[in-house]
Backbone as a chain_set.jsonl record, in Angstrom:
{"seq": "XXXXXXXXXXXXXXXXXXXXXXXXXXXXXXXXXXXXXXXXXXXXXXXXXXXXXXXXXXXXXXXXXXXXXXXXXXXXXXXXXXXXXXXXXXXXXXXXXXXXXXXXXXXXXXXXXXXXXXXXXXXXXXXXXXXXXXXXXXXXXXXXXXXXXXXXXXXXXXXXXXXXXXXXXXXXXXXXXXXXXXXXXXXXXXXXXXXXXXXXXXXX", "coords": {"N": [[241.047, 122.232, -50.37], [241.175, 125.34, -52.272], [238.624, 128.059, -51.849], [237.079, 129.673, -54.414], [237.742, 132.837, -55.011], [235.18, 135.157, -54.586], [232.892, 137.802, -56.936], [230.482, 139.656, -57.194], [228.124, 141.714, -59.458], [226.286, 144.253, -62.063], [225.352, 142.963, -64.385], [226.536, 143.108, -67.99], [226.654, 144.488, -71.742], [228.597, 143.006, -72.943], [228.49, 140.335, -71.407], [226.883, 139.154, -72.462], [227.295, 136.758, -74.507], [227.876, 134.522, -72.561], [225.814, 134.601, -70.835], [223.321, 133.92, -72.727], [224.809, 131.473, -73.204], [224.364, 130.202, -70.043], [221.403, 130.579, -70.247], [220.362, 129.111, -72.125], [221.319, 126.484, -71.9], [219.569, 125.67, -69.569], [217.256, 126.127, -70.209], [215.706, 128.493, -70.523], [214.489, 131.192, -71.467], [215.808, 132.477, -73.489], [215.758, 134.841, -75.657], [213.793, 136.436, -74.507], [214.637, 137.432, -72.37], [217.151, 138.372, -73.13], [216.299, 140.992, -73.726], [215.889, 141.795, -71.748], [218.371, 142.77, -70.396], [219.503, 144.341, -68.748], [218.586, 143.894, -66.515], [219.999, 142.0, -64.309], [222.454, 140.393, -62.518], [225.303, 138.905, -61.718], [227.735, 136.376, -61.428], [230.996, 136.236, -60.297], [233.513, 133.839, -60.148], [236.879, 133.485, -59.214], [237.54, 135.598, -61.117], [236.228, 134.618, -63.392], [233.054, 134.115, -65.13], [230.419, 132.771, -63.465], [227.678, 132.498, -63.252], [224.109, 133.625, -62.574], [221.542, 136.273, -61.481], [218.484, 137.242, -62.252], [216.742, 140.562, -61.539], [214.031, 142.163, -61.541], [212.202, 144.884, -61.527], [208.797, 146.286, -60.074], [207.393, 149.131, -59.913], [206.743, 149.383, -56.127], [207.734, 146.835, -55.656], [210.068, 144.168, -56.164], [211.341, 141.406, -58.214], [212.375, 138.258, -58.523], [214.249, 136.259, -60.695], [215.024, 133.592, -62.658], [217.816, 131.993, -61.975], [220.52, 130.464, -62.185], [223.697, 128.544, -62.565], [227.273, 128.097, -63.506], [228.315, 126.292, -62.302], [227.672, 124.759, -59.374], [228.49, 124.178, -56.837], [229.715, 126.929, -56.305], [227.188, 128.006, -55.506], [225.491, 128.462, -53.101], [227.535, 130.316, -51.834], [227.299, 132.353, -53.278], [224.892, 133.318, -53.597], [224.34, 134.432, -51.2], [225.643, 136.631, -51.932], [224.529, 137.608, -53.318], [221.967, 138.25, -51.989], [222.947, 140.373, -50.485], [223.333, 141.775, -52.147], [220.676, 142.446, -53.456], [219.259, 143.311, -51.185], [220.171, 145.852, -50.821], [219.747, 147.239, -53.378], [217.029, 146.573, -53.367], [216.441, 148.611, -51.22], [217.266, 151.593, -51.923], [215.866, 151.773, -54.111], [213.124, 151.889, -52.924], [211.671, 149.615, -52.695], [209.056, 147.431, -51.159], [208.38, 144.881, -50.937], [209.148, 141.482, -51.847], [210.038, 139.214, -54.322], [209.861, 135.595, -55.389], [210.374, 132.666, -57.397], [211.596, 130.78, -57.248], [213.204, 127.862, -56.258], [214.939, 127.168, -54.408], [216.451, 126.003, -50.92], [217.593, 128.183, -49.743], [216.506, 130.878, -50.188], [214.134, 130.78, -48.701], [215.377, 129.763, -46.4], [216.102, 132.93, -45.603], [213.812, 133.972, -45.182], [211.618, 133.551, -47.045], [208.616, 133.327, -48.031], [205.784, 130.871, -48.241], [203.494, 132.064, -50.792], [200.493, 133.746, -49.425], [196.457, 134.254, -50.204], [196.236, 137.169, -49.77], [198.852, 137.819, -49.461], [199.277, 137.281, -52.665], [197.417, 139.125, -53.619], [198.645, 141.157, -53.631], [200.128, 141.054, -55.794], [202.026, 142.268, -58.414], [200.267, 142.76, -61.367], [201.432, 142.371, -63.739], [202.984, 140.212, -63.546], [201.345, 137.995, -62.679], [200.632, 136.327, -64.772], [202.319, 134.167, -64.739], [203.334, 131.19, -64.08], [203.594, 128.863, -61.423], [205.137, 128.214, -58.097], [204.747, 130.64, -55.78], [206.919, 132.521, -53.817], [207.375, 134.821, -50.988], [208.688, 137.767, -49.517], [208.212, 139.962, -47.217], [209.601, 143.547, -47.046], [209.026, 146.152, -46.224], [206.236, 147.258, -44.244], [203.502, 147.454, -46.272], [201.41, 148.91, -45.996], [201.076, 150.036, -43.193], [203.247, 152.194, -44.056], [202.017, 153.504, -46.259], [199.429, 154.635, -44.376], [200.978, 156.407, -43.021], [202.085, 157.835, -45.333], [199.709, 159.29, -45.858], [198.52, 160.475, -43.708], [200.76, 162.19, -43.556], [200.909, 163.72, -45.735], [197.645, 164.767, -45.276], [198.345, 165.996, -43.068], [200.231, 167.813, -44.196], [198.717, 169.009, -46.35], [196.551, 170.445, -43.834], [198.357, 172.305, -43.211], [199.262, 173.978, -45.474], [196.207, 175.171, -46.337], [195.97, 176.691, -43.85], [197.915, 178.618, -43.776], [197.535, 179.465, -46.833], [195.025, 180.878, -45.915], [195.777, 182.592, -44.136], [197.68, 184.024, -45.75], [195.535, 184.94, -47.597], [194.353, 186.383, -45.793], [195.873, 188.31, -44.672], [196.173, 189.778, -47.338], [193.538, 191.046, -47.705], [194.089, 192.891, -45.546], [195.845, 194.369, -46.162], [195.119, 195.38, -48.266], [192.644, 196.757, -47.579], [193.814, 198.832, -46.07], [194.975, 200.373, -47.768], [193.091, 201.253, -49.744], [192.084, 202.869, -47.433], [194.052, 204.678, -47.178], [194.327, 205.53, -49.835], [192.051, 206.881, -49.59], [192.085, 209.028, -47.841], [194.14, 210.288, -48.907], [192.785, 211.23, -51.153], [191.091, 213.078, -49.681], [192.341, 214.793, -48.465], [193.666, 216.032, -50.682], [191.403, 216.786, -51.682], [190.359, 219.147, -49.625], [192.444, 220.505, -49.308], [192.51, 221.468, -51.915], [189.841, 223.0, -51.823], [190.647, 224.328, -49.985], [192.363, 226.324, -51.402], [190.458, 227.344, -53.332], [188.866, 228.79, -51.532], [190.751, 230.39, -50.682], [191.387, 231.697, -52.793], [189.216, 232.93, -53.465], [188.688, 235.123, -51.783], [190.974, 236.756, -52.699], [190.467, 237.782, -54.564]], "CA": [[240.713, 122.961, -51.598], [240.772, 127.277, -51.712], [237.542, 128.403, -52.391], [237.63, 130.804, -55.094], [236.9, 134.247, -54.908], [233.634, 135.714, -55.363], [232.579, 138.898, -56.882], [228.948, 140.428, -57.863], [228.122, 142.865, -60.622], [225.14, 144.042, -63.386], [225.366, 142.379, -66.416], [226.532, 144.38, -69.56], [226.184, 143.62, -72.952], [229.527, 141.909, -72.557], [228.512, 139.286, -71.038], [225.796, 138.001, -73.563], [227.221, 135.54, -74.489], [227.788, 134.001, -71.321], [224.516, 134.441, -70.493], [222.786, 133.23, -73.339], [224.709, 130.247, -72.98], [223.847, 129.981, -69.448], [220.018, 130.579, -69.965], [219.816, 127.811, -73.147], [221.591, 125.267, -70.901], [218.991, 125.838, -68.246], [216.165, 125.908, -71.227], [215.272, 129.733, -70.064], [214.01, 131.933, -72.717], [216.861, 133.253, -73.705], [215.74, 135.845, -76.805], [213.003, 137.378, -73.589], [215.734, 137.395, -71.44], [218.33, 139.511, -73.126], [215.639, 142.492, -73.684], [215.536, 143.004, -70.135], [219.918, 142.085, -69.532], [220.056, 145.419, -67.534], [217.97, 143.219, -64.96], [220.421, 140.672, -64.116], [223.134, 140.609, -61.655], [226.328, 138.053, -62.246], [228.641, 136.179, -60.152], [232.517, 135.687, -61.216], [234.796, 133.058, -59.418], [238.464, 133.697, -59.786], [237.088, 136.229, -62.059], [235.349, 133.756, -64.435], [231.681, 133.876, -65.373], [229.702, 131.477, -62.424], [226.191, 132.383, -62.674], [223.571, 135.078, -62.81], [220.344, 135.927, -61.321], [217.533, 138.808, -62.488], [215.873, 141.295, -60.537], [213.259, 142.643, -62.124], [211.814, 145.911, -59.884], [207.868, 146.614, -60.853], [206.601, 149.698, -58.983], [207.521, 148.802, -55.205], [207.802, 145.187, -55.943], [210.648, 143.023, -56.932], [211.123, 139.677, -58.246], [214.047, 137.572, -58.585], [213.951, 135.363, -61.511], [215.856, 133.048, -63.715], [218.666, 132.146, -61.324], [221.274, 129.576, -62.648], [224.867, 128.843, -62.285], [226.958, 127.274, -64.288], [229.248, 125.28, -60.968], [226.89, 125.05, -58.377], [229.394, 124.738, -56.005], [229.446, 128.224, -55.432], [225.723, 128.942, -55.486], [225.14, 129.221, -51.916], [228.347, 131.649, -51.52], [227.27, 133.46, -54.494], [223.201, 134.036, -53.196], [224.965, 135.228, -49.667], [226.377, 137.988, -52.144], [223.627, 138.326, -54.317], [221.155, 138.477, -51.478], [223.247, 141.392, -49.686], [223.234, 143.241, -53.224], [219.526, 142.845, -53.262], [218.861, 144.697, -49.849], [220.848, 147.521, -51.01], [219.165, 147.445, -54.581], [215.524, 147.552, -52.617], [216.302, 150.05, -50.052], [217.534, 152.474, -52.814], [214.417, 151.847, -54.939], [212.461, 151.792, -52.083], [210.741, 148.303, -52.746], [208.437, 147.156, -50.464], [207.944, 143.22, -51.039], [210.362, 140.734, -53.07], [208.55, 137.966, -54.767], [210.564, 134.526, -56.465], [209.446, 131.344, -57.862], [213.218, 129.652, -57.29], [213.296, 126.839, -55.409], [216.971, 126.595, -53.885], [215.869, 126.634, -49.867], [218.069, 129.458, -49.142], [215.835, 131.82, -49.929], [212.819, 130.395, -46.944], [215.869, 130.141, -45.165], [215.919, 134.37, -45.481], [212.854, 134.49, -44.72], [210.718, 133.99, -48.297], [207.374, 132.449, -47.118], [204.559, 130.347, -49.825], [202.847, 133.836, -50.782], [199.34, 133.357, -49.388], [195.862, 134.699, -50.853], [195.833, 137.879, -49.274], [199.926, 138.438, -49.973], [199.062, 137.044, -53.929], [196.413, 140.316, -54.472], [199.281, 142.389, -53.689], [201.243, 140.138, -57.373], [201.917, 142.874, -59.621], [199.777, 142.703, -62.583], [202.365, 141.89, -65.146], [203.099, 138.72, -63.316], [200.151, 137.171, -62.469], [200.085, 135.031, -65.767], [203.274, 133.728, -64.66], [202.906, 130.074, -63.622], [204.13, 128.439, -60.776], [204.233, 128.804, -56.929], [205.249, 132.278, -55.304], [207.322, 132.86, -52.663], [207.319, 136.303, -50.969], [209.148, 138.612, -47.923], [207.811, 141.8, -46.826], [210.653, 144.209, -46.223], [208.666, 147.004, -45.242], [205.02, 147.289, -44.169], [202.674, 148.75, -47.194], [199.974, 149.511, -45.193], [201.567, 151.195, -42.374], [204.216, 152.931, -44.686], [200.951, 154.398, -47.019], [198.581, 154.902, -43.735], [201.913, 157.489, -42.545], [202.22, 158.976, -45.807], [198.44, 159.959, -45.941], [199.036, 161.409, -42.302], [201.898, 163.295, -43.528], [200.075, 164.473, -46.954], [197.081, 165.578, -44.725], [198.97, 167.314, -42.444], [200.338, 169.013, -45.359], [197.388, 169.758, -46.898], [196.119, 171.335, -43.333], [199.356, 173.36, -42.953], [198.764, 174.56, -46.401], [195.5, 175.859, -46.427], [196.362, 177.828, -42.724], [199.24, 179.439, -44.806], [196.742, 180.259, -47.515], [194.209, 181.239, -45.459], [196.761, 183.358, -43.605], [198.2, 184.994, -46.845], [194.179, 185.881, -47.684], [193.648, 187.653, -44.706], [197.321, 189.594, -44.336], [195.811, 190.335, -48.432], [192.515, 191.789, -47.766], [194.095, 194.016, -44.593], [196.52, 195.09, -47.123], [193.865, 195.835, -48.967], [191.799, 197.847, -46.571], [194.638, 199.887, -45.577], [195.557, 200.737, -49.301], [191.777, 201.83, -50.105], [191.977, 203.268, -46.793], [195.011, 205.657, -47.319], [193.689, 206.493, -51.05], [190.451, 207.798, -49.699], [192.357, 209.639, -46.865], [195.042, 211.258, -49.453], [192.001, 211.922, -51.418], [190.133, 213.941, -48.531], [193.35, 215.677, -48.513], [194.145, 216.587, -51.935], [189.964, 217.513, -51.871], [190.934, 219.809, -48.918], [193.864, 221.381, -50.278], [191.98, 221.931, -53.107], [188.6, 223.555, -50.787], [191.348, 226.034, -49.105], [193.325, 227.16, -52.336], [189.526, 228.011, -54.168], [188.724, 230.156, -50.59], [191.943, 231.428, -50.7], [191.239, 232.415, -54.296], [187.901, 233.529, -53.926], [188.923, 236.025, -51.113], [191.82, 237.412, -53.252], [189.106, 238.347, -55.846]], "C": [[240.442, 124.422, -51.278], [239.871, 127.366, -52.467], [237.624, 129.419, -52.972], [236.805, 132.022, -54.693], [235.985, 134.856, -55.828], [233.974, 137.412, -56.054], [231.237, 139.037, -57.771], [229.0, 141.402, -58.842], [226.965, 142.715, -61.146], [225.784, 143.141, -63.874], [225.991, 143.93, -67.121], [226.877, 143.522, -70.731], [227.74, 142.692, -73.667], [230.009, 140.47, -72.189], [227.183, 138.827, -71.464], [225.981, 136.543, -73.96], [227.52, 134.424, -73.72], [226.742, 133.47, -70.752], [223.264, 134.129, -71.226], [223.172, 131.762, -73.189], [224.371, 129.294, -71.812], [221.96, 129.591, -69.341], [219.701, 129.355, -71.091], [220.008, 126.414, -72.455], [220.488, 125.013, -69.816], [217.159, 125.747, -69.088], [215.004, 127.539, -70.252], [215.113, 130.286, -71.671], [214.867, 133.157, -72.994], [216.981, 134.439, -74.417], [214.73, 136.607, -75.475], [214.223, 138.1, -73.17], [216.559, 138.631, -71.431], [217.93, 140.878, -73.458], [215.977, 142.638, -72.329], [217.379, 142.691, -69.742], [220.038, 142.816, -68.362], [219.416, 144.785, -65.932], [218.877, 142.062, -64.366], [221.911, 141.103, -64.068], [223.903, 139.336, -61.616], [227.098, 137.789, -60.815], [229.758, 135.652, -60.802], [233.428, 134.774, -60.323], [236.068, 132.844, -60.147], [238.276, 134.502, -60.638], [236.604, 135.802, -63.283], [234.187, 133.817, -63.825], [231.115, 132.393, -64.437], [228.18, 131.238, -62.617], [225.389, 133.62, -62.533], [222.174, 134.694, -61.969], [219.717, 137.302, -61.976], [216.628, 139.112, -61.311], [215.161, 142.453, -61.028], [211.916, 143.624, -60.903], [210.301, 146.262, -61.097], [206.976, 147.317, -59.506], [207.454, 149.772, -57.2], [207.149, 147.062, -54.762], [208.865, 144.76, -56.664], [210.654, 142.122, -57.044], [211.951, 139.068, -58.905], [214.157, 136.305, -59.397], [215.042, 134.744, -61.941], [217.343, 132.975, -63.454], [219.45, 130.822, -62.077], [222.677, 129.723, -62.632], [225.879, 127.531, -63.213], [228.336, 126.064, -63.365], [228.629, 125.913, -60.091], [227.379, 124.596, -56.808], [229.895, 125.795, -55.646], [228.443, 128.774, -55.321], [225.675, 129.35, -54.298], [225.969, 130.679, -51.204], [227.979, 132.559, -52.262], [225.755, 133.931, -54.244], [223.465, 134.616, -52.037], [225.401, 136.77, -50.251], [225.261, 138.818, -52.577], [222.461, 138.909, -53.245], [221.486, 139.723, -50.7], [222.801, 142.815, -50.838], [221.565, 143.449, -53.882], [218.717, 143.526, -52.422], [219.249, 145.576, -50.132], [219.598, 148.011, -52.347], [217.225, 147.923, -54.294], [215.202, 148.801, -51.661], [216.648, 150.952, -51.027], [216.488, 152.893, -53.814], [213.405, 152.1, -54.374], [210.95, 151.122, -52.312], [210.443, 147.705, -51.426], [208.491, 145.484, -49.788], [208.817, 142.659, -52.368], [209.027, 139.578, -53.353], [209.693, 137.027, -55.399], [209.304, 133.181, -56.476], [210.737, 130.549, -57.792], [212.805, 129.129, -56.392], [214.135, 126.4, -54.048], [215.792, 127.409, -52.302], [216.497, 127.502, -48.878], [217.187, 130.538, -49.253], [214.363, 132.302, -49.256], [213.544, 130.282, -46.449], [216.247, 131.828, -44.583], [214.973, 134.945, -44.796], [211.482, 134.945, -45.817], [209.659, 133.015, -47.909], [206.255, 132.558, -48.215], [203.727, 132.159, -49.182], [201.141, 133.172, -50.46], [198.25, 134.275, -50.229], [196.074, 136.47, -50.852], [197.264, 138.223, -50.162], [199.637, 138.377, -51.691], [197.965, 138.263, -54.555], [197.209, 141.36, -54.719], [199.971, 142.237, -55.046], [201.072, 141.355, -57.942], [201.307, 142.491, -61.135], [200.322, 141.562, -63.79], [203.243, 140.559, -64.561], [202.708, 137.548, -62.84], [200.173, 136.24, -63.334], [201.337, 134.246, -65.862], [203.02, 132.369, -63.986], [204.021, 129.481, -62.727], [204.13, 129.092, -59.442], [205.267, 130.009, -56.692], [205.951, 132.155, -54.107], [207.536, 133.767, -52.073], [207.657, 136.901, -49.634], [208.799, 139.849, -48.439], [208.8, 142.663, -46.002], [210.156, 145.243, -45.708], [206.647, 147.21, -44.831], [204.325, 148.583, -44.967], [201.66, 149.689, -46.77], [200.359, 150.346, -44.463], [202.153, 152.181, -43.14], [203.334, 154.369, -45.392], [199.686, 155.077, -46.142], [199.757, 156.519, -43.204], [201.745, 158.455, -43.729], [200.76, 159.759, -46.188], [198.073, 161.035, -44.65], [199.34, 162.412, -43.022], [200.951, 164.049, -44.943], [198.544, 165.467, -46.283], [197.21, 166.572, -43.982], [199.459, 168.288, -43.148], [199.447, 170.194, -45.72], [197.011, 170.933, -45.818], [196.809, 172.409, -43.328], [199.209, 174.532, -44.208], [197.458, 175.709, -46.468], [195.267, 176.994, -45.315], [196.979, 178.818, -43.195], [198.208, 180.34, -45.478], [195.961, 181.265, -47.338], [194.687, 182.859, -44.707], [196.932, 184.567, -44.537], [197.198, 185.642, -47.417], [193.825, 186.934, -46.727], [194.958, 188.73, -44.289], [196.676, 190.611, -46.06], [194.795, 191.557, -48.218], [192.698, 193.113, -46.202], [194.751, 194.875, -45.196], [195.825, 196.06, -47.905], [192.891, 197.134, -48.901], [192.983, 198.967, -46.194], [195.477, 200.552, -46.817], [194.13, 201.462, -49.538], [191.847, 202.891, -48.71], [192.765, 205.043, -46.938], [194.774, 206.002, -48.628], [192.883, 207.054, -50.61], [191.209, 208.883, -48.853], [193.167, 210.738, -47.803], [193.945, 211.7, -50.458], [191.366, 212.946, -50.766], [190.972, 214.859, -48.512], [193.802, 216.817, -49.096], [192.481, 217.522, -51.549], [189.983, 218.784, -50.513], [191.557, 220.766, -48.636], [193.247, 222.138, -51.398], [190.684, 223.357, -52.61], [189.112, 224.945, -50.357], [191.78, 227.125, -50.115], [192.044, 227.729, -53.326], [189.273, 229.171, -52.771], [189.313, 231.235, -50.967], [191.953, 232.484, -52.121], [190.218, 233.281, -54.565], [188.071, 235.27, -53.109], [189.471, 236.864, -51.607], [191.65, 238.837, -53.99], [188.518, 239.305, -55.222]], "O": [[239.729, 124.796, -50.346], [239.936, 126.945, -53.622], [238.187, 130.34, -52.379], [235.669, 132.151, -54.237], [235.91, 135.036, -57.044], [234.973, 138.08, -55.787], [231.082, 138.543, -58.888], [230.091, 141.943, -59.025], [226.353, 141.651, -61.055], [226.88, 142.69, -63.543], [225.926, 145.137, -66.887], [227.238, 142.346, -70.78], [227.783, 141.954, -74.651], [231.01, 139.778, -72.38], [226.479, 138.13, -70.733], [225.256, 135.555, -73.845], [227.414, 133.317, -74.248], [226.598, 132.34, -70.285], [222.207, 134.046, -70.601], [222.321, 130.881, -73.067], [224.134, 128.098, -71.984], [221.397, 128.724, -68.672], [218.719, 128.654, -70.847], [219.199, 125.487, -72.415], [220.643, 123.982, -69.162], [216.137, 125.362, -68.52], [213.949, 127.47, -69.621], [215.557, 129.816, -72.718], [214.69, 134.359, -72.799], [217.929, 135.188, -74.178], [215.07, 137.79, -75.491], [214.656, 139.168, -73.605], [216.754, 139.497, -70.578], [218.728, 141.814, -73.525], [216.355, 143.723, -71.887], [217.546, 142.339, -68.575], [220.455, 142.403, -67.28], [219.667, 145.079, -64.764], [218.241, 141.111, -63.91], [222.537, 141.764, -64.896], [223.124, 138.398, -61.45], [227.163, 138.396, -59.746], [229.682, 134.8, -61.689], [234.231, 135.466, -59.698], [236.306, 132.284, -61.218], [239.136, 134.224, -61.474], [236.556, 136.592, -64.226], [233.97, 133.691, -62.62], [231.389, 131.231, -64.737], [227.547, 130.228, -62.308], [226.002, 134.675, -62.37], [221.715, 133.572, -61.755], [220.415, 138.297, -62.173], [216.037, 138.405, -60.494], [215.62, 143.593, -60.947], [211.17, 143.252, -59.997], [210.383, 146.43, -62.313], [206.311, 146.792, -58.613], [208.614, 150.172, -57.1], [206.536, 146.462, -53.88], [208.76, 144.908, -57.882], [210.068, 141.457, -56.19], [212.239, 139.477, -60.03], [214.157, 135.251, -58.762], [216.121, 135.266, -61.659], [218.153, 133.538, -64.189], [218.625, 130.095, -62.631], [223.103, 130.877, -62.674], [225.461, 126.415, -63.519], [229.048, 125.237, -63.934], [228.72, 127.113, -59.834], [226.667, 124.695, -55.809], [230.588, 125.776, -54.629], [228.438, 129.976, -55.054], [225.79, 130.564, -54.132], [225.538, 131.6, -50.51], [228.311, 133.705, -51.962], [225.446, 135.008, -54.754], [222.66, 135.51, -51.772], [225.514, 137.785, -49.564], [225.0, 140.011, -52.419], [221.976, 139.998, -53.551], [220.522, 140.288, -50.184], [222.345, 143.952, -50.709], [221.262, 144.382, -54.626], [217.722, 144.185, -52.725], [218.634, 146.533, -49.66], [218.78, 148.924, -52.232], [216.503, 148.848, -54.668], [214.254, 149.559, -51.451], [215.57, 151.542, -50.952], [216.282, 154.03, -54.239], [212.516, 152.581, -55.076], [209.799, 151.553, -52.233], [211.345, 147.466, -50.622], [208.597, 145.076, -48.631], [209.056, 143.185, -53.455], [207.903, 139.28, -52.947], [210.564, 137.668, -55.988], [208.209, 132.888, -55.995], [210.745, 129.517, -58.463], [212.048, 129.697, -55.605], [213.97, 125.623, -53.107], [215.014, 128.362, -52.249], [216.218, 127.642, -47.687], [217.114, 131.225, -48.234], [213.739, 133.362, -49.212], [213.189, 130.607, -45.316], [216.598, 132.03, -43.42], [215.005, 135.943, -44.076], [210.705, 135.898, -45.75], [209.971, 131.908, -47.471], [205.852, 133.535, -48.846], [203.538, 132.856, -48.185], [200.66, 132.276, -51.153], [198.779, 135.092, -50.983], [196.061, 137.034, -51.946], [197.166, 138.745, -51.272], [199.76, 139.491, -52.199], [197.714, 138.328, -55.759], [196.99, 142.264, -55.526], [200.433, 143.278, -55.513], [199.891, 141.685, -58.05], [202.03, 141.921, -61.952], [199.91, 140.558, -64.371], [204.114, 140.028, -65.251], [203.3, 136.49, -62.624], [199.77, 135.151, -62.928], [201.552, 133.645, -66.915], [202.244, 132.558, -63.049], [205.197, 129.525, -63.088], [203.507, 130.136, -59.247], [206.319, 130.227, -57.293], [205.336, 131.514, -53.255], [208.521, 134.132, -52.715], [206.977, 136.585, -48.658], [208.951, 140.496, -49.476], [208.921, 142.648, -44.777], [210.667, 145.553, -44.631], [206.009, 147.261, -45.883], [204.348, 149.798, -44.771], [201.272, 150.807, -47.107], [200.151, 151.517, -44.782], [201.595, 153.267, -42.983], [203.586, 155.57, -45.291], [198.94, 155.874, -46.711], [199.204, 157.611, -43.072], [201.385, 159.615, -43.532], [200.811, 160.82, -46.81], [197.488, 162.116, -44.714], [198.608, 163.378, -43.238], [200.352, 165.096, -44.699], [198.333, 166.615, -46.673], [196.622, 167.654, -43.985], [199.249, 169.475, -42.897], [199.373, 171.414, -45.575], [197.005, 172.103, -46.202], [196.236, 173.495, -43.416], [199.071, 175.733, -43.977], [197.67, 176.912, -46.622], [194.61, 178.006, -45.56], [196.549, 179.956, -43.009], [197.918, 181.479, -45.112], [195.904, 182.277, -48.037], [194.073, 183.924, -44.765], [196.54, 185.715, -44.329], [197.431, 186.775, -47.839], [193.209, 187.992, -46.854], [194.832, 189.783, -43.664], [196.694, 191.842, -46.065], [195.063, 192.735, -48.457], [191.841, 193.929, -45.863], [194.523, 196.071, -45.016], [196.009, 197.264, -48.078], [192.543, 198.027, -49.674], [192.574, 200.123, -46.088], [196.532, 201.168, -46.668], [194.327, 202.673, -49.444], [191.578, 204.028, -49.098], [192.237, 206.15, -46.837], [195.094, 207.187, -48.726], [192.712, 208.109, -51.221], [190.861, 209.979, -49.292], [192.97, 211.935, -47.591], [194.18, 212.875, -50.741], [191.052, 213.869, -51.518], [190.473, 215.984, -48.54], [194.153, 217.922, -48.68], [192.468, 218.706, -51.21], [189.103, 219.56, -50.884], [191.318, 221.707, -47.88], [193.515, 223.304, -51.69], [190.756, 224.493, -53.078], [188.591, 226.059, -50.31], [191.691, 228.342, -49.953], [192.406, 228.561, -54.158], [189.492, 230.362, -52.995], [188.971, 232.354, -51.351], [192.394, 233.617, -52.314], [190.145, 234.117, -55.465], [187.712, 236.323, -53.635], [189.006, 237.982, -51.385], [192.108, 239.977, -54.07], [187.583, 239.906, -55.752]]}, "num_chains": 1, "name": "protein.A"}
């Protein structure tokens, strides 16, 4: 048997009804669903409609929901695609931590591990009241990543206020040597002025 050919893509509002009829078959909440379509990433065999998943990005956090297919005979070729076009999609966003609640054990064979207490404080807000268990990979370290950019922001900061500090004191020599050379072309003019009353008085 030739295994058909894959290909990945968004969604567009094209493929609604595809994907409504996918998400009712699957008893997904299909009227939520198609507010967010722009979240949700398709798979075509032979160029027919196979299957979709969403990837819903919150902050640097994504989370990979509401996966279904509708011949699951190509799921595992079709999460090999989807999972490549999710590394690209986080490194570009520059998401930190993925999060799902799917089951299928390709994605602990990736490397998605039960989210423990500690990983579960990091849950974005807006999906905390989401029920069911978590599964969660850390693509880049938050801590380290935000301990560097506080480095780099302080170092800023110091470089900054050297600069400033700098541009105050080149100011106030400026300064001095501007008051300096008025009083001097004053003494001058007053000078000039001192010789040309002599000179006047003598004349007399």
């Amino acid at each position: 048997m030739i295994s058909p050919v894959l290909n990945v893509r968004r969604a567009t509002v094209d493929d609604l009804p595809a994907l409504r009829a996918l998400w009712l078959a699957a008893k997904f909440p299909a009227d939520e669903l198609e507010s967010c379509l722009t979240e949700f990433h398709l798979v075509e065999a032979d160029g027919q409609f196979a299957g979709a998943i969403g990837v819903q990005v919150r902050r640097q956090h994504a989370r990979l929901h509401s996966e279904d297919y509708t011949d699951f005979a190509v799921a595992d070729a079709a999460r090999a695609l989807f999972w490549d076009r999710i590394q690209k999609l986080a490194a570009n966003l520059g998401v930190f931590r993925l999060w799902t609640q799917e089951t299928s054990p390709f994605w602990t064979h990736w490397g998605f591990q039960p989210a423990n207490a500690e990983a579960l404080a990091r849950l974005p807000e807006e999906w905390k009241p989401l029920e069911g268990r978590w599964l969660t990979l850390e693509l880049k370290n938050e801590e380290v990543i935000n301990q560097v950019l506080q480095n780099q922001f302080a170092g800023f900061m110091a470089t900054e206020k050297q600069q400033t500090e700098r541009m105050v004191s080149r100011a106030r020599t400026l300064n001095a040597i501007i008051i300096s050379v008025f009083f001097l072309f004053a003494a001058i003019c007053f000078v000039v002025a001192a010789v040309l009353w002599m000179h006047r008085l003598r004349v007399q």
